[in-house]
Structures are given as C-alpha cells and as structure tokens.
Backbone as XML, in Angstrom:
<?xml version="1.0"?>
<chain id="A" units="angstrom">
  <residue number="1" name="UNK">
    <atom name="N" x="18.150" y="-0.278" z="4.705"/>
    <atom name="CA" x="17.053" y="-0.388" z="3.760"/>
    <atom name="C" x="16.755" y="-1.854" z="3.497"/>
  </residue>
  <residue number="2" name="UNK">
    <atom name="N" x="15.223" y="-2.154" z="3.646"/>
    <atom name="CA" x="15.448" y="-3.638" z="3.355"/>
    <atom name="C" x="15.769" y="-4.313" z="1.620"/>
  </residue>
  <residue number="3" name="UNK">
    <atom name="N" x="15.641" y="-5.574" z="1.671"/>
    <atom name="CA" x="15.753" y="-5.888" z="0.556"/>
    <atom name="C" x="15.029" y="-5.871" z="-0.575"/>
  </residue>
  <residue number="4" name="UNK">
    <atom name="N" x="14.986" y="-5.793" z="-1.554"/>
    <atom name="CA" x="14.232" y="-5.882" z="-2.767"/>
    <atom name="C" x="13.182" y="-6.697" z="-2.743"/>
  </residue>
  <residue number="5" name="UNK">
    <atom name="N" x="13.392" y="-8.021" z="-2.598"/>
    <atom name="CA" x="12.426" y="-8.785" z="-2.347"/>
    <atom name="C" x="11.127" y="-8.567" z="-1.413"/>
  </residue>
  <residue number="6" name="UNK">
    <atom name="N" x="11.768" y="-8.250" z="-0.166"/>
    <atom name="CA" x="11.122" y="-7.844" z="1.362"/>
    <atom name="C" x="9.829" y="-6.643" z="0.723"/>
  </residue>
  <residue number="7" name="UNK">
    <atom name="N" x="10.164" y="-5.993" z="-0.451"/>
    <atom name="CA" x="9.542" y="-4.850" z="-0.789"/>
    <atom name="C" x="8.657" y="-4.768" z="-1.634"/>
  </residue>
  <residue number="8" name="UNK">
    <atom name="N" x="8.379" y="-5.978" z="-2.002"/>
    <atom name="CA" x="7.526" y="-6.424" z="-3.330"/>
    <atom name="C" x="5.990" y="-6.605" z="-2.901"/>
  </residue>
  <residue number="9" name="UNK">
    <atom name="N" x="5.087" y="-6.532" z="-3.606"/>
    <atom name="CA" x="3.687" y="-6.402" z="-3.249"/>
    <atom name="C" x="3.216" y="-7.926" z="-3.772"/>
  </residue>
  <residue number="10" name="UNK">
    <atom name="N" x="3.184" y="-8.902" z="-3.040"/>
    <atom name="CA" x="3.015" y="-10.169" z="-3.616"/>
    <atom name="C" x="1.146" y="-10.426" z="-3.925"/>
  </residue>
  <residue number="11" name="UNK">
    <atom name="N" x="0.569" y="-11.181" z="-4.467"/>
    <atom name="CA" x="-0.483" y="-11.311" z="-4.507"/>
    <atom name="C" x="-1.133" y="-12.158" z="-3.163"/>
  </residue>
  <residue number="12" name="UNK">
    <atom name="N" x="-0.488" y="-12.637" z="-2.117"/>
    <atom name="CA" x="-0.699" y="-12.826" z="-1.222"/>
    <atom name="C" x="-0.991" y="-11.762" z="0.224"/>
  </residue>
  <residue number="13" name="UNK">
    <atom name="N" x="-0.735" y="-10.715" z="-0.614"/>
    <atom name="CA" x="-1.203" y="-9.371" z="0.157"/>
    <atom name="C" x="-2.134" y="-8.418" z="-0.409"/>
  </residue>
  <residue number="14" name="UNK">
    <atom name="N" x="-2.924" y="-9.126" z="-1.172"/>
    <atom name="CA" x="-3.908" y="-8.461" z="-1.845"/>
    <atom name="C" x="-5.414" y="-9.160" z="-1.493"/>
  </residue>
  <residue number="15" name="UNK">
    <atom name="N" x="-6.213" y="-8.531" z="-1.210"/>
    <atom name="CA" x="-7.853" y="-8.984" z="-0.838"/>
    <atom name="C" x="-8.525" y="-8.780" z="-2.437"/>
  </residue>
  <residue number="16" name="UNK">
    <atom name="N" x="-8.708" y="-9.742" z="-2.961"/>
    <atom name="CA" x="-9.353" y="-9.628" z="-4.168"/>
    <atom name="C" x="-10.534" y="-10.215" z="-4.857"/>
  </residue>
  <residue number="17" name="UNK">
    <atom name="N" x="-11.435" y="-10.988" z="-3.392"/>
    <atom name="CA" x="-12.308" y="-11.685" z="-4.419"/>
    <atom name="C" x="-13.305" y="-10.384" z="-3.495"/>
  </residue>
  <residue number="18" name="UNK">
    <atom name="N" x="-14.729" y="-10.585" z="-4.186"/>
    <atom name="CA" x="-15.455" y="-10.104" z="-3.706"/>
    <atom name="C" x="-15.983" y="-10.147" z="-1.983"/>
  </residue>
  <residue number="19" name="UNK">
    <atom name="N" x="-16.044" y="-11.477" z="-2.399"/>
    <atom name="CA" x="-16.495" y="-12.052" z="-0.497"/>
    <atom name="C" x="-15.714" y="-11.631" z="0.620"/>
  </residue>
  <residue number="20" name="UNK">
    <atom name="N" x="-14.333" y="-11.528" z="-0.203"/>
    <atom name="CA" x="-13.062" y="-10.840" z="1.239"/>
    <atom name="C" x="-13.703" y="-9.523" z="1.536"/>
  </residue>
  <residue number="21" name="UNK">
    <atom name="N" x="-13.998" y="-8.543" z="0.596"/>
    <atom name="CA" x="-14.479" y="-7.144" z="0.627"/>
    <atom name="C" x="-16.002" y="-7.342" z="1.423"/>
  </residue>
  <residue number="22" name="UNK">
    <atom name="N" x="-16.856" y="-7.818" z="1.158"/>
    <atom name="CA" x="-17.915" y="-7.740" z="1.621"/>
    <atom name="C" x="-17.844" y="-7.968" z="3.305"/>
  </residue>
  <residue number="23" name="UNK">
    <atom name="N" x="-17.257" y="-9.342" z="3.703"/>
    <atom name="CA" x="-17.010" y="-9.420" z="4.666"/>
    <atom name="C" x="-16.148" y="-8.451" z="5.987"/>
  </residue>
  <residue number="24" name="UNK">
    <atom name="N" x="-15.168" y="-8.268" z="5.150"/>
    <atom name="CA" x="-14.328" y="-6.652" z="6.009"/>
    <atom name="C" x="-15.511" y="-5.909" z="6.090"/>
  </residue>
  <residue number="25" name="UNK">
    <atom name="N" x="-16.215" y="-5.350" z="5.106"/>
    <atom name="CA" x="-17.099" y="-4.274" z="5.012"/>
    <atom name="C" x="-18.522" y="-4.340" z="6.212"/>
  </residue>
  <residue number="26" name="UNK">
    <atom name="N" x="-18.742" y="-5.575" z="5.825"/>
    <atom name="CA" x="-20.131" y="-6.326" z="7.617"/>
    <atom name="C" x="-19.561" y="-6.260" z="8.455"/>
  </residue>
  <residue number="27" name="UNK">
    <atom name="N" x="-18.688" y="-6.862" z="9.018"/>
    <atom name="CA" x="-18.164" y="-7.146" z="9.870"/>
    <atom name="C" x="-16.703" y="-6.293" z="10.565"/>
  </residue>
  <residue number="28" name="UNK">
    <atom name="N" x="-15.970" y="-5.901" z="9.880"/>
    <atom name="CA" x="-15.607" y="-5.354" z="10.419"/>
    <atom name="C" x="-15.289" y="-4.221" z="11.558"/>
  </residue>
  <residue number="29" name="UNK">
    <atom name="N" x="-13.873" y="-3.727" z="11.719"/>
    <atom name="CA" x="-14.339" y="-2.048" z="12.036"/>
    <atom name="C" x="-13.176" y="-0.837" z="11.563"/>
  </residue>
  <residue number="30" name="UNK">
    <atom name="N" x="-13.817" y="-0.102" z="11.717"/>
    <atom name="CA" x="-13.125" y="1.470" z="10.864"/>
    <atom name="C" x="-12.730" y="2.620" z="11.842"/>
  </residue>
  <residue number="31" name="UNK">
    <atom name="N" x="-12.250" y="2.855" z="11.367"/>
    <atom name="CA" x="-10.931" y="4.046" z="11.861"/>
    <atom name="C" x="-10.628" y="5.043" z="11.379"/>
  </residue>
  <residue number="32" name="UNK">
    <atom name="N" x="-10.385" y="6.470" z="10.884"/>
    <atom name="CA" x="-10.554" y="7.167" z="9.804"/>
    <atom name="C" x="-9.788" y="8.681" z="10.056"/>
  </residue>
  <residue number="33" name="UNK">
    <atom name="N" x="-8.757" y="9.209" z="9.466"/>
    <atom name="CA" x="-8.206" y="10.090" z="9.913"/>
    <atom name="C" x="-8.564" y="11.317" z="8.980"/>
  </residue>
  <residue number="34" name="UNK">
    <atom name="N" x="-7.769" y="12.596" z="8.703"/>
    <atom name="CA" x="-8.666" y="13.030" z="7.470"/>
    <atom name="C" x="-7.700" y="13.105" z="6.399"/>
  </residue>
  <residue number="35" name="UNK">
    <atom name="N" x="-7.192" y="11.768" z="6.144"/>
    <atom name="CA" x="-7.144" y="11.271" z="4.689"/>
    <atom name="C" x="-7.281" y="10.410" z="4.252"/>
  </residue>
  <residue number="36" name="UNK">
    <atom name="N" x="-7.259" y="8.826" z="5.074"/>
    <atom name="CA" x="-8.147" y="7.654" z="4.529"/>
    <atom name="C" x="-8.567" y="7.315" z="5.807"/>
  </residue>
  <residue number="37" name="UNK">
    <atom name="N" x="-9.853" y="6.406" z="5.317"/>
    <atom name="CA" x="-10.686" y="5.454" z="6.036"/>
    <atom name="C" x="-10.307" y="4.221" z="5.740"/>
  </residue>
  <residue number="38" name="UNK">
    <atom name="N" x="-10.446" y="3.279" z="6.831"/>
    <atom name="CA" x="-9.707" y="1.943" z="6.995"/>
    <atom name="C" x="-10.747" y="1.068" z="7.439"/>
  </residue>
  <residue number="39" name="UNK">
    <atom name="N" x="-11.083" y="0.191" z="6.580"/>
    <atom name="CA" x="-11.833" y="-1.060" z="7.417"/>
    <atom name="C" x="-10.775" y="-1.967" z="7.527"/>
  </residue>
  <residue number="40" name="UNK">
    <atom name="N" x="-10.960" y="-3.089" z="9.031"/>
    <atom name="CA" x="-10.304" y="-4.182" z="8.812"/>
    <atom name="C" x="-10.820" y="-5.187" z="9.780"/>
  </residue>
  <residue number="41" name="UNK">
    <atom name="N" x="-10.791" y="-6.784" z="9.708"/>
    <atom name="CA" x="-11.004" y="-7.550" z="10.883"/>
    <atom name="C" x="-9.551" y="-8.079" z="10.559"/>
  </residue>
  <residue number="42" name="UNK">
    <atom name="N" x="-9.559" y="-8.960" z="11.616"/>
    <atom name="CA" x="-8.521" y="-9.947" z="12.136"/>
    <atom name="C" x="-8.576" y="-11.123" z="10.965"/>
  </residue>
  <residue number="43" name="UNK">
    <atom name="N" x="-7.561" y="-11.335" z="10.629"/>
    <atom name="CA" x="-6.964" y="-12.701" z="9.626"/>
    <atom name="C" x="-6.724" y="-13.736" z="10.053"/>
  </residue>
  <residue number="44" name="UNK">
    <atom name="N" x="-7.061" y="-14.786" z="9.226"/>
    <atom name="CA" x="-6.492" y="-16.236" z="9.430"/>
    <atom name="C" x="-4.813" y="-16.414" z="9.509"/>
  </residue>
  <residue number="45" name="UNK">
    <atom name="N" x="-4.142" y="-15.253" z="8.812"/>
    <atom name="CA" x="-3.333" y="-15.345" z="8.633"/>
    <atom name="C" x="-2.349" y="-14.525" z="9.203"/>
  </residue>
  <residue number="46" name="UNK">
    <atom name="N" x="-0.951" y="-14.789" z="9.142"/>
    <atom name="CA" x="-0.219" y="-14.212" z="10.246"/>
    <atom name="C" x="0.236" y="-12.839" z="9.124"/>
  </residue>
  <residue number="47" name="UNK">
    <atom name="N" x="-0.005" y="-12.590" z="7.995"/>
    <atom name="CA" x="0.454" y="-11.616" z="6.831"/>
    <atom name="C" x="-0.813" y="-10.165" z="6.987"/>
  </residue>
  <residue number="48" name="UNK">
    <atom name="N" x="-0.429" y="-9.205" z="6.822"/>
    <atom name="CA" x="-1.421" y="-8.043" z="6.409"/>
    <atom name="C" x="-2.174" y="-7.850" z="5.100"/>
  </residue>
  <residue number="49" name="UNK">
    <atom name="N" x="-3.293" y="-7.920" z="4.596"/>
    <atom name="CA" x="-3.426" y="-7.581" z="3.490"/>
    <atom name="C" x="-3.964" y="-6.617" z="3.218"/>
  </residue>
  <residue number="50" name="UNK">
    <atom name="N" x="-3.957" y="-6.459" z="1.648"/>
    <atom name="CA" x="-4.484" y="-4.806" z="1.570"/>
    <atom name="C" x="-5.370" y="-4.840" z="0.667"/>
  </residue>
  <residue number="51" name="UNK">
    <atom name="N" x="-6.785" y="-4.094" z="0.604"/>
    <atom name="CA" x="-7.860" y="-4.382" z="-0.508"/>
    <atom name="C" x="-8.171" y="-2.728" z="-0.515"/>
  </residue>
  <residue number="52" name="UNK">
    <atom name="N" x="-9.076" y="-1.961" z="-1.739"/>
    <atom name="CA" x="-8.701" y="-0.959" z="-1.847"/>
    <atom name="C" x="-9.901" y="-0.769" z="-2.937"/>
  </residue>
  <residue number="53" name="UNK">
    <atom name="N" x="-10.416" y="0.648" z="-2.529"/>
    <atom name="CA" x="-12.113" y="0.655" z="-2.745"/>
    <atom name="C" x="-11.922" y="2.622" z="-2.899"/>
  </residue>
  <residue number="54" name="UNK">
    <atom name="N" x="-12.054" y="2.602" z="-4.246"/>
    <atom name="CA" x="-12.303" y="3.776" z="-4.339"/>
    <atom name="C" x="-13.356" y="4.304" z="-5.380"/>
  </residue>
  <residue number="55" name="UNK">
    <atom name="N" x="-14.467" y="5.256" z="-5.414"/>
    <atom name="CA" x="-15.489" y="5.544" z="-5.647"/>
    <atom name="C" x="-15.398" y="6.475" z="-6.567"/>
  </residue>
  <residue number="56" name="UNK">
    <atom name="N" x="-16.269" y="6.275" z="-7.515"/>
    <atom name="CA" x="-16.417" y="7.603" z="-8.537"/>
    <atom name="C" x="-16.501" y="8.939" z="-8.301"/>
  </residue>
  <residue number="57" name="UNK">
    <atom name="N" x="-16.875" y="9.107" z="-7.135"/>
    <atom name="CA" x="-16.614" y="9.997" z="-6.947"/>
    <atom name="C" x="-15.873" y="11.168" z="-6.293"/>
  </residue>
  <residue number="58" name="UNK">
    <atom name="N" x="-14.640" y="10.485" z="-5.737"/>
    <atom name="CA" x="-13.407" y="11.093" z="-5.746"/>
    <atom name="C" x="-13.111" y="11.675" z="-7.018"/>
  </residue>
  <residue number="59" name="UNK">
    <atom name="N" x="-13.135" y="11.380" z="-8.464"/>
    <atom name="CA" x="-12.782" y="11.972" z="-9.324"/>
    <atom name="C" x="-12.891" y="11.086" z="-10.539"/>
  </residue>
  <residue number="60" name="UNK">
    <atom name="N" x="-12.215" y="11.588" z="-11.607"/>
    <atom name="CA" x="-11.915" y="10.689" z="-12.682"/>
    <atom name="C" x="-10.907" y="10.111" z="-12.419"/>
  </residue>
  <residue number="61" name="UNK">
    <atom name="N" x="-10.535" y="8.944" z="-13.175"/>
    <atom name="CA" x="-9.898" y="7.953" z="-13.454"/>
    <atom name="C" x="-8.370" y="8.068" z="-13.322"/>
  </residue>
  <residue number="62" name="UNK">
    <atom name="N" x="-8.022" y="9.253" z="-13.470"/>
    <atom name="CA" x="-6.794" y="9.281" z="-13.532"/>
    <atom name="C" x="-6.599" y="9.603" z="-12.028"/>
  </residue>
  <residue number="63" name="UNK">
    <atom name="N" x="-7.536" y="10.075" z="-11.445"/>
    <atom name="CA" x="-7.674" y="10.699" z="-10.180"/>
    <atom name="C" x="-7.501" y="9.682" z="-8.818"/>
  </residue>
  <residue number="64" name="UNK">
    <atom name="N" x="-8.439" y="8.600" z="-9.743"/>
    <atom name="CA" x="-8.701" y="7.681" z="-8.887"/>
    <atom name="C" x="-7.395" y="6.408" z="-8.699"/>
  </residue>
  <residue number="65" name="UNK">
    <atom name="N" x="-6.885" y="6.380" z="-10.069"/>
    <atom name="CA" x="-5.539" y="5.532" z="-10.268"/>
    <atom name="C" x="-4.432" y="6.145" z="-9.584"/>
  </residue>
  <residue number="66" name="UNK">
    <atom name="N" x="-4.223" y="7.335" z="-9.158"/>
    <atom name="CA" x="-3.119" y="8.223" z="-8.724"/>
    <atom name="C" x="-3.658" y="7.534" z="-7.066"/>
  </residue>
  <residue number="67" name="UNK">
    <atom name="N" x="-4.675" y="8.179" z="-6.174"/>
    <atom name="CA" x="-5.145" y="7.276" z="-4.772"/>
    <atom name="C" x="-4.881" y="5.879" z="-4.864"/>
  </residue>
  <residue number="68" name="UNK">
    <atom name="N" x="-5.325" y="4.468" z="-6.301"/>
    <atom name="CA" x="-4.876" y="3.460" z="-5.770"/>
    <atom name="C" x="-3.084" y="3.300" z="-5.654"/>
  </residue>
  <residue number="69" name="UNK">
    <atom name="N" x="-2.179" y="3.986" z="-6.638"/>
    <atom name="CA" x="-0.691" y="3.841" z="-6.663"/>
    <atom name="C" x="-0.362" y="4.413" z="-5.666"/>
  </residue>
  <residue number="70" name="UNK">
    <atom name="N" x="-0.828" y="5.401" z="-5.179"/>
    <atom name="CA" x="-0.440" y="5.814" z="-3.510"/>
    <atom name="C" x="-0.650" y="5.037" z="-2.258"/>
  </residue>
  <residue number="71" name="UNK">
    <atom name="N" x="-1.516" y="4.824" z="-2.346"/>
    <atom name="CA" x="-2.071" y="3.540" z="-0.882"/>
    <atom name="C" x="-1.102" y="2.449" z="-1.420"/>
  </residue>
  <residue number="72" name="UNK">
    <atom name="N" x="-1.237" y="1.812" z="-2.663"/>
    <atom name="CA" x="-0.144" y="0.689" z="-2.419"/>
    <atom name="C" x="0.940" y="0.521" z="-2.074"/>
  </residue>
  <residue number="73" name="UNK">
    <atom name="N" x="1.485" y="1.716" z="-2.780"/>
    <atom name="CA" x="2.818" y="2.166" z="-2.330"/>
    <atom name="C" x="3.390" y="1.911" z="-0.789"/>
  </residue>
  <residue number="74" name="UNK">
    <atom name="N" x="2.239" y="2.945" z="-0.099"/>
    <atom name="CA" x="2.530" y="3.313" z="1.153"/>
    <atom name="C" x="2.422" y="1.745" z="1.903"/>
  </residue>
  <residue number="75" name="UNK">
    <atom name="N" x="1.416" y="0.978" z="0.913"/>
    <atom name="CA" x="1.164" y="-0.299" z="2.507"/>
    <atom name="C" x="2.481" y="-1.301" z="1.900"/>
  </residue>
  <residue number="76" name="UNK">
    <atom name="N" x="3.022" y="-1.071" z="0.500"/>
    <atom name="CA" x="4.156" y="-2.367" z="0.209"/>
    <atom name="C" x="5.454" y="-1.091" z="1.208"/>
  </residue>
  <residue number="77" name="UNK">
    <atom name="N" x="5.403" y="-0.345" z="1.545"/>
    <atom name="CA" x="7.064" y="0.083" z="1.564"/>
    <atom name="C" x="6.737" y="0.178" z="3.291"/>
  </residue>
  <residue number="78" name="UNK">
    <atom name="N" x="5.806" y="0.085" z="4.106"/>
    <atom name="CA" x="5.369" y="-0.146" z="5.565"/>
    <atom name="C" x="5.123" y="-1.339" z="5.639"/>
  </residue>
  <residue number="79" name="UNK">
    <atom name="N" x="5.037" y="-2.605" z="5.003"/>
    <atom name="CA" x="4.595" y="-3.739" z="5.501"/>
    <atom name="C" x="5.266" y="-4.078" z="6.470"/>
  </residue>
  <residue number="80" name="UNK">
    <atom name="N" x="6.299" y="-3.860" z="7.236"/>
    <atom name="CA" x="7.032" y="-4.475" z="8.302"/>
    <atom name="C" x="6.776" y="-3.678" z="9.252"/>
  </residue>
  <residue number="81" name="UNK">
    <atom name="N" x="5.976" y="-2.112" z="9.197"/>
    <atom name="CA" x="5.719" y="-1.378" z="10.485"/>
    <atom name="C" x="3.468" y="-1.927" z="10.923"/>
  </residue>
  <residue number="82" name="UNK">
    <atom name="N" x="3.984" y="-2.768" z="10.089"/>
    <atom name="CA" x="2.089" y="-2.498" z="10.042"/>
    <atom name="C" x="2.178" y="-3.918" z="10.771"/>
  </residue>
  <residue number="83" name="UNK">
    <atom name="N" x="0.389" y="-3.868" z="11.676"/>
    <atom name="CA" x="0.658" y="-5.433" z="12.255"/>
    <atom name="C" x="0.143" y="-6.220" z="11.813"/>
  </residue>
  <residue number="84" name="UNK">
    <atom name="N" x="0.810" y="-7.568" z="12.327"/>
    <atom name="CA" x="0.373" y="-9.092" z="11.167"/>
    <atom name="C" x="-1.133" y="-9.015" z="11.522"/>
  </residue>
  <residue number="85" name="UNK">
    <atom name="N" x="-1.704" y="-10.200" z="10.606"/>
    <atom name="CA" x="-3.090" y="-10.907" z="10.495"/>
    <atom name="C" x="-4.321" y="-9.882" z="10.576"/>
  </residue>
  <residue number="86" name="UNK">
    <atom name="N" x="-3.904" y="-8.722" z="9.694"/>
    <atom name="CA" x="-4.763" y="-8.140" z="9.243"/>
    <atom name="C" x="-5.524" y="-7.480" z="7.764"/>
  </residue>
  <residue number="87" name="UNK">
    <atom name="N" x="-6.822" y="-7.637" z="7.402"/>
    <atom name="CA" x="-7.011" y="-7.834" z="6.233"/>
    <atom name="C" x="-7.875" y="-6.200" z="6.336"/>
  </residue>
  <residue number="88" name="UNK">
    <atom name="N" x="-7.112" y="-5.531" z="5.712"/>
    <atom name="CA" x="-7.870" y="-3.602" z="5.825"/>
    <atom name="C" x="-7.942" y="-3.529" z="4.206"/>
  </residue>
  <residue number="89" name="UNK">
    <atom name="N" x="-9.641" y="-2.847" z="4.269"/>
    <atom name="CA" x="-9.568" y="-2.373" z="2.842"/>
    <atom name="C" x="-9.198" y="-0.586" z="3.507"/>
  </residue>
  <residue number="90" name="UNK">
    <atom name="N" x="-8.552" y="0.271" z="2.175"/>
    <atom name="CA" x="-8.676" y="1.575" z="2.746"/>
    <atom name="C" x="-8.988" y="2.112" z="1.204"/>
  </residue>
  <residue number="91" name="UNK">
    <atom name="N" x="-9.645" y="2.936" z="2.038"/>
    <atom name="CA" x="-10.210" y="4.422" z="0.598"/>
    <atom name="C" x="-9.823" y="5.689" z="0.947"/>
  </residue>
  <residue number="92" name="UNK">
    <atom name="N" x="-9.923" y="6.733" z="0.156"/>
    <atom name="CA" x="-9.667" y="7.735" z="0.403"/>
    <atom name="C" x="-10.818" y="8.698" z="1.232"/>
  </residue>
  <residue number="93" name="UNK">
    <atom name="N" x="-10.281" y="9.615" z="2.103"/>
    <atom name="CA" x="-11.769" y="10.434" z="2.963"/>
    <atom name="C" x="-12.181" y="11.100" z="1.864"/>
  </residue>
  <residue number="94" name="UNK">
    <atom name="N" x="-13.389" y="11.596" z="2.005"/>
    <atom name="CA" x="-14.348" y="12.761" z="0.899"/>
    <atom name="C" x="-13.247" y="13.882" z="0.626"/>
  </residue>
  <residue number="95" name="UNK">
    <atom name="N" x="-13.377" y="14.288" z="0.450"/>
    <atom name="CA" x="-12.751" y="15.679" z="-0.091"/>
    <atom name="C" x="-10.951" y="15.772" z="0.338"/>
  </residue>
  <residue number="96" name="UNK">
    <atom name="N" x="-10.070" y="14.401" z="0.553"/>
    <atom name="CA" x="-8.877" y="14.374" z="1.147"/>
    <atom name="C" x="-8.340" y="14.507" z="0.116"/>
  </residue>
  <residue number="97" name="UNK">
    <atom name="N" x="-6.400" y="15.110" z="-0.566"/>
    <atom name="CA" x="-6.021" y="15.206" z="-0.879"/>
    <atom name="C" x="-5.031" y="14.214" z="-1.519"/>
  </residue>
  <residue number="98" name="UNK">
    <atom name="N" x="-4.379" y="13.484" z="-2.921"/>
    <atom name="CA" x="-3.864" y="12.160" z="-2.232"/>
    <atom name="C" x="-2.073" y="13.101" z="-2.562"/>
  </residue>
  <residue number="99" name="UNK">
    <atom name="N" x="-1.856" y="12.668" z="-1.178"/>
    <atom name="CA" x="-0.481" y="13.196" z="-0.780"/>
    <atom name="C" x="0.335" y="12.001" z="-0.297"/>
  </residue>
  <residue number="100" name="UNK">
    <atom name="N" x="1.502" y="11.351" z="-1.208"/>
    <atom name="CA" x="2.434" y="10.474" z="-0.870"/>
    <atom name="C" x="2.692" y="10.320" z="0.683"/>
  </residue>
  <residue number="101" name="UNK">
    <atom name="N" x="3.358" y="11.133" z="1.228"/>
    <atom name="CA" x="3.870" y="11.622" z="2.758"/>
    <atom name="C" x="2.487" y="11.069" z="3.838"/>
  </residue>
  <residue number="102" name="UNK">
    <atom name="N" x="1.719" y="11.910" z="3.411"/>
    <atom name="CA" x="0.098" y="11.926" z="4.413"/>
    <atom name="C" x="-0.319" y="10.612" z="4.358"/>
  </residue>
  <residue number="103" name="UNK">
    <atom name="N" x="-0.511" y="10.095" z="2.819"/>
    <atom name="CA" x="-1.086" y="8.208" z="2.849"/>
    <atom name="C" x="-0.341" y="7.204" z="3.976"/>
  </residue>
  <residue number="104" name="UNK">
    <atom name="N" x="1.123" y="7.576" z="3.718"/>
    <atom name="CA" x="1.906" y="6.817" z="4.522"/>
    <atom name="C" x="2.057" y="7.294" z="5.881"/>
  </residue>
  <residue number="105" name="UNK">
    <atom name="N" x="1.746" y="8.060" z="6.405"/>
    <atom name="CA" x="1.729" y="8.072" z="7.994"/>
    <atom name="C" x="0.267" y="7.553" z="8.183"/>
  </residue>
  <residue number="106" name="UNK">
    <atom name="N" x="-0.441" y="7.925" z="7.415"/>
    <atom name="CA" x="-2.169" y="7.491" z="7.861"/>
    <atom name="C" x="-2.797" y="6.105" z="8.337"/>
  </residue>
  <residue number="107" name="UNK">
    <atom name="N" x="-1.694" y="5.301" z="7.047"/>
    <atom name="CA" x="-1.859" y="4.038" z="6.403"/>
    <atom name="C" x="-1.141" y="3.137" z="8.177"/>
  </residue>
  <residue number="108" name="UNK">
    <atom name="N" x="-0.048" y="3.987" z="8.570"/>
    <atom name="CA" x="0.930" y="3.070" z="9.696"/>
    <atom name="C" x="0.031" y="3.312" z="11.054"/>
  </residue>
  <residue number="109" name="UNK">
    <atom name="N" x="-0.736" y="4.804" z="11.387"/>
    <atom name="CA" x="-1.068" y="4.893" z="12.393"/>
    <atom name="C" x="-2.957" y="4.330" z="12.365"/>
  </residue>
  <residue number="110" name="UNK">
    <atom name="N" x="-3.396" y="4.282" z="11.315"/>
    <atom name="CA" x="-4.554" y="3.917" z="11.343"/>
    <atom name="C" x="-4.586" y="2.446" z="11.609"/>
  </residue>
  <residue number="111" name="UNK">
    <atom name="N" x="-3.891" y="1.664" z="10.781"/>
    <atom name="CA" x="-3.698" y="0.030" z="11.181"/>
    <atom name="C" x="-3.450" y="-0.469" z="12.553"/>
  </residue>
  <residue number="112" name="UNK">
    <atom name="N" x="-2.630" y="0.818" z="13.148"/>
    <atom name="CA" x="-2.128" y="0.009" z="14.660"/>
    <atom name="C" x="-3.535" y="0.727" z="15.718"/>
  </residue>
  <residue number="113" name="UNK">
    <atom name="N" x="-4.001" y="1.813" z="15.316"/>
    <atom name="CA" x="-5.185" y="1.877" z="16.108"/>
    <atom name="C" x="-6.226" y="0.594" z="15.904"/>
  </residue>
  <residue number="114" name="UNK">
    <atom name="N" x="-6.040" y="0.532" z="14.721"/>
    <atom name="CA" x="-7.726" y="-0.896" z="14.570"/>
    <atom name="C" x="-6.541" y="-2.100" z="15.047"/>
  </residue>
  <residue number="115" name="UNK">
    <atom name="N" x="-5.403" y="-1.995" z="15.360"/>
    <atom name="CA" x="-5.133" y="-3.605" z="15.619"/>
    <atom name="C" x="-5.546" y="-3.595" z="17.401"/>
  </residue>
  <residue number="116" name="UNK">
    <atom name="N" x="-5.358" y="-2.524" z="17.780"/>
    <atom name="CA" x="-5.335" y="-2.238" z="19.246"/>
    <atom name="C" x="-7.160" y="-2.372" z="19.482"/>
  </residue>
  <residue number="117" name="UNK">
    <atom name="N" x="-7.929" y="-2.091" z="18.540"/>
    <atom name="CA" x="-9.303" y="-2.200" z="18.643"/>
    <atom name="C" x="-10.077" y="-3.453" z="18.908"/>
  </residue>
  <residue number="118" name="UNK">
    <atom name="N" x="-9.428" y="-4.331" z="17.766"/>
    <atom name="CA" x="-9.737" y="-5.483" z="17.517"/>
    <atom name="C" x="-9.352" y="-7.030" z="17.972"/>
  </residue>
  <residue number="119" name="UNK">
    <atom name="N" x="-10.420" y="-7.554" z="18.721"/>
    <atom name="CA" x="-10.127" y="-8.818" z="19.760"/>
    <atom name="C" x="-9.130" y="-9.773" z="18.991"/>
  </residue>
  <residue number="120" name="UNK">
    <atom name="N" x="-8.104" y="-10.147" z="19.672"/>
    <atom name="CA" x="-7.108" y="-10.895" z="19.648"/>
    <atom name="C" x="-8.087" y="-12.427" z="18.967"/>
  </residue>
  <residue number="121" name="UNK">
    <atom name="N" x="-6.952" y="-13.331" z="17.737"/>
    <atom name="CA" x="-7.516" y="-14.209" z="17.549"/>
    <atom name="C" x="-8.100" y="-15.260" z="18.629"/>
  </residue>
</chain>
C-alpha cells in the first residue's frame, strides 16, 4: 500500500482556474464509457491533473457532491496507475449511477485510452 503522503490530493493536481477548463473543453478530446465522460489534452507537465464539471442536472446538491467525492477519490487513490502530463476534466454520463467501484475502473481505463489518443508532446 503506498504511503500516506503518495495519497494525498495536492492542489497541484487540481485544474482550477477557468481558462484550464475552457481550454481542455476547445481543444481537447473525449472518451466516454457509460459512467463518466473524460476530456483531456496533453500537459506541460509531467503530473496528471484532475478538473471536474458537474451539471445541475444530474441532481441536487447532495447528488452532485456525492459524484464530485467519488471521482476524486478514485483519481487521488489511482494517481500512480493513470498516465503523466495529463490535464482531464471528467463528469458524470446522463443518467449514470455514481458507484465507488465503476468511477474507479472508468477513471483508469478512460485516461489510458485518451493517453493512447493523444499526440505525444
């Protein structure tokens, strides 16, 4: 099991200004299984980050806070299966379920399809 530290969600793995989002969102590309959709391009950086876009209408609030603590979860406790220098926002699909187990296989196999997609720096 790794270490404590190794497992922490630093703010250096978070996409948070607007312009990061917009840009993934133009430019990028998406991937989508049927429980989340994944945008991502290629990073400056050799780290993965994670930005995270969910819509009113998945549900209420509590609905919607339960999908963001799940996706984070899943991308801080996979960060070492996921590949570097990539910046993915992910949301939940329309009508998907948010299931601990399901986020986290989605979250590992959707990233390595868009890394395999997307031209080498």
């Amino acid at each position: 099991m790794p270490s404590e530290s190794n497992q922490r969600f630093p703010k250096q793995a978070r996409i948070t200004h607007q312009r990061d989002f917009e840009l993934v969102f133009r430019s990028g590309t998406v991937a989508a299984d049927n429980v989340l959709v994944v945008h991502a391009i290629r990073s400056q950086s050799d780290r993965c980050r994670l930005g995270i876009s969910i819509s009113r209408r998945v549900g209420n609030a509590v609905v919607r806070n339960r999908w963001k603590r799940l996706i984070r979860e899943a991308f801080r406790r996979q960060q070492d299966a996921l590949p570097a220098g990539l910046d993915m926002i992910i949301r939940p699909k329309r009508g998907a379920v948010p299931d601990h187990e399901a986020i986290r296989r989605s979250v590992v196999y959707l990233s390595k399809k868009l890394d395999r997609r997307l031209p080498n720096k």
